[in-house]
C-alpha positions as CSV (number, residue, x, y, z in Angstrom):
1,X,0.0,0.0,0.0
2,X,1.2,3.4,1.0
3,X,4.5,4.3,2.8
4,X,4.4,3.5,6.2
5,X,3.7,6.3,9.0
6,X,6.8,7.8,11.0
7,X,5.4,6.0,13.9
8,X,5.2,2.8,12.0
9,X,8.8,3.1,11.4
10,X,9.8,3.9,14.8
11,X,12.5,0.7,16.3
12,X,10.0,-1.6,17.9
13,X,11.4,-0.3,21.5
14,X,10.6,3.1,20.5
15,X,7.2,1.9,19.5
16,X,6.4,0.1,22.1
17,X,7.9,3.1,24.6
18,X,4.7,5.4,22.5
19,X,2.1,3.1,23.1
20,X,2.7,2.8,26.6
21,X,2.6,6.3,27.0
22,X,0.0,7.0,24.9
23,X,-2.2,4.6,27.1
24,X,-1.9,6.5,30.0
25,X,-4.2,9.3,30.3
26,X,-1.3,11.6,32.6
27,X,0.5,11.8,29.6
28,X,0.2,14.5,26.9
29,X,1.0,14.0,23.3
30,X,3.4,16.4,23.3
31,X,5.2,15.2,26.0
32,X,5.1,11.7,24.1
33,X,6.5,13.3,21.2
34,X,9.4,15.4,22.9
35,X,10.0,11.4,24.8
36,X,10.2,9.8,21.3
37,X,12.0,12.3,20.0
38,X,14.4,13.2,22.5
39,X,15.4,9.2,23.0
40,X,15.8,9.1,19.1
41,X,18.4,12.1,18.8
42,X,16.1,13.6,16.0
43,X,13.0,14.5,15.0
44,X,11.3,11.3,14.3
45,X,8.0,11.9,15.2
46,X,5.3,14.9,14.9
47,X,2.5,15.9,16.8
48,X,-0.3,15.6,14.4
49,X,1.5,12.0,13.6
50,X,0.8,10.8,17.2
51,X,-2.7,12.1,17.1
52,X,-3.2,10.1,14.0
53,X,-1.7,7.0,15.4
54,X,-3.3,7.6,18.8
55,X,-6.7,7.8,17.1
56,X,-6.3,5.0,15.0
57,X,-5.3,2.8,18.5
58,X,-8.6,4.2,20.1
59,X,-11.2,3.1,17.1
60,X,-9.2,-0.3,17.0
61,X,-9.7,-0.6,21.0
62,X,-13.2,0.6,20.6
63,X,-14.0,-1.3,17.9
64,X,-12.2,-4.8,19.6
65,X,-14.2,-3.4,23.3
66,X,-17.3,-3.5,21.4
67,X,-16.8,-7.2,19.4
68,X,-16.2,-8.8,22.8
69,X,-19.2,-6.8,24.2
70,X,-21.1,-8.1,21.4
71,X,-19.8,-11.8,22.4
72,X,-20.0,-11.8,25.7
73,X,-23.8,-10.7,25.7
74,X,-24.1,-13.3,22.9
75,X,-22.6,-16.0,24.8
76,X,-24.9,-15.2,27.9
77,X,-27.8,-15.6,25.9
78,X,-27.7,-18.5,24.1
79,X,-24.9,-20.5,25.6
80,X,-21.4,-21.2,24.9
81,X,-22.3,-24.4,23.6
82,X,-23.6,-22.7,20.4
83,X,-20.9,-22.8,17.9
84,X,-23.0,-22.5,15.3
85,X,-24.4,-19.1,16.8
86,X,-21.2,-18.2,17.4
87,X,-19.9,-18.8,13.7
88,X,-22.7,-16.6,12.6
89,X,-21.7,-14.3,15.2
90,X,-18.0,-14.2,13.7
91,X,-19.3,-14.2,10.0
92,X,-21.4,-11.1,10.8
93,X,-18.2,-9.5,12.6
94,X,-16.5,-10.1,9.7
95,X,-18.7,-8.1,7.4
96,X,-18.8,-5.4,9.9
97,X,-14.9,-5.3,9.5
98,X,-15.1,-5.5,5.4
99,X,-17.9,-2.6,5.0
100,X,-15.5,-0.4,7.4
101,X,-12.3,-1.3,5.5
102,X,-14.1,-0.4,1.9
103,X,-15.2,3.0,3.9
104,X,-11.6,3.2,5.1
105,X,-10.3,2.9,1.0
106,X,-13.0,5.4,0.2
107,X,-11.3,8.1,2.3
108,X,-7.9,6.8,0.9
109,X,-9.1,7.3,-2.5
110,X,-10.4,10.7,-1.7
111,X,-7.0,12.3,-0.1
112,X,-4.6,14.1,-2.2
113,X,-2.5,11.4,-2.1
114,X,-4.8,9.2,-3.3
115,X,-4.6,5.4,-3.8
116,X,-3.8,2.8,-6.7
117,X,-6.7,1.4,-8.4
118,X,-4.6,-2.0,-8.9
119,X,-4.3,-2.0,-4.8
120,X,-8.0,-1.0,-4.3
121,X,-8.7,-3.9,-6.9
122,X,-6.5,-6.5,-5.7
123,X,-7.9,-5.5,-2.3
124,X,-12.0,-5.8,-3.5
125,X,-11.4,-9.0,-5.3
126,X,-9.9,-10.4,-1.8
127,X,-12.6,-9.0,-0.1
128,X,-15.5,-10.1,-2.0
129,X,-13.6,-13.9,-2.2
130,X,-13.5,-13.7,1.4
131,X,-17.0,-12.7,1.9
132,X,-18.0,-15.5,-0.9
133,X,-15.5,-18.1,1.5
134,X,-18.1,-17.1,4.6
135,X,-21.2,-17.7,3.0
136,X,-20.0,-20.8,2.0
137,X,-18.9,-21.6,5.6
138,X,-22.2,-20.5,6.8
139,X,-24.5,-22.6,4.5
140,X,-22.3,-25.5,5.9
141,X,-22.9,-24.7,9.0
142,X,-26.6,-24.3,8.8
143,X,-26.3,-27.7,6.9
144,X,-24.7,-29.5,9.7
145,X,-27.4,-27.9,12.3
146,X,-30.5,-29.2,10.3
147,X,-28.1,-32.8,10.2
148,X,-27.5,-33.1,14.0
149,X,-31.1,-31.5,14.9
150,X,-32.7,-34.4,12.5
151,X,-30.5,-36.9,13.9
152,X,-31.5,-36.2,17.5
153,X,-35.4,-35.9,16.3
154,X,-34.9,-39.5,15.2
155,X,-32.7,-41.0,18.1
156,X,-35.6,-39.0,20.8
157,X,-38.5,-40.7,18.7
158,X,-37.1,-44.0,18.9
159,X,-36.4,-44.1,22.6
160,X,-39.5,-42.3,22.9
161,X,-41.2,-45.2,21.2
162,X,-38.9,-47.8,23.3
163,X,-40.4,-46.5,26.6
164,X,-44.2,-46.4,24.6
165,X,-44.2,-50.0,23.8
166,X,-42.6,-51.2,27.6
167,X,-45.5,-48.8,29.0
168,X,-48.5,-50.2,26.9
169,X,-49.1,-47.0,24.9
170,X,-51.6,-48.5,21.8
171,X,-50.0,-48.2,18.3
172,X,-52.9,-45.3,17.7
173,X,-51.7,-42.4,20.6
174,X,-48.1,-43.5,19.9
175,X,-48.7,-42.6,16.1
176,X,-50.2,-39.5,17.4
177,X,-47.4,-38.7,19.9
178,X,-45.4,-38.9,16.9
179,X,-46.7,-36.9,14.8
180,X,-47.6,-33.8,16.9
181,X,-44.3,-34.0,18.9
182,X,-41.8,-35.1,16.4
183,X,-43.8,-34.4,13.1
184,X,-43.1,-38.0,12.0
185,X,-46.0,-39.6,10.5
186,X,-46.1,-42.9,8.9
């Protein structure tokens, strides 16, 4: 893609060094960039280049805060037993994440800079393979629900009918029993 940002470029010390202090709230940004700057020996960092990074850290913490928020009151509801829930959960996430990335090229595309159309290209046909990938993923899942659900329709009907015929239940209310419960008829 584009060149990579001057704190992007920092030695991973350095970088790490930023975040920290960026994380806490004590700390202003220009103190962060006279830090950076005075441990580097030069002017390696800006002011407005912090601010970018720094907000670009807060949408991906808010955005990561609110995925797990999602989850967690997903997971409380239905169960953590609930893969499949939870692989529609992801899938959904996951188109959450592609809409805000082609919002992201938009504004790329619209800057003075600009951006390639070969790297917006390459980067829709990923995309849309992607998004074809989890559709597939999730028709296999909802396959494999309707399986297992059928399969323990059929194993609960036939102890069902097990305990019937031990009890005396006539072939007439067993049939019925059948149907209206199970919606097996023969």
């Amino acid at each position: 893609m584009g060149q990579k940002s001057s704190i992007d470029r920092l030695p991973s010390e350095l970088r790490q060094k930023l975040i920290e202090m960026l994380q806490n709230p004590a700390v202003t940004q220009m103190e962060v960039v006279e830090t950076i700057n005075a441990e580097a020996g030069e002017s390696v960092v800006s002011r407005s280049g912090v601010n970018r990074y720094k907000m670009r850290m807060d949408k991906f913490a808010a955005k990561t805060r609110e995925a797990r928020e999602v989850a967690a009151t997903y997971i409380e509801k239905v169960g953590a037993d609930s893969r499949n829930r939870m692989g529609k959960l992801a899938n959904e996430q996951l188109r959450i994440m592609v809409f805000d990335l082609l919002l992201e090229l938009e504004d790329l595309k619209n800057e003075d800079e600009g951006i390639a159309p070969e790297i917006v290209t390459d980067i829709l046909f990923k995309t849309s393979r992607a998004m074809k990938e989890l559709e597939q993923a999730e028709k296999l899942n909802s396959q494999r629900t309707e399986e297992i659900k059928s399969e323990v329709l059929k194993e609960t009907a036939a102890k069902v009918e097990t305990v019937a015929k031990k009890r005396g239940v006539s072939k007439e209310a067993m049939s019925e029993i059948m149907a209206e419960v199970f919606g097996i008829t023969e």
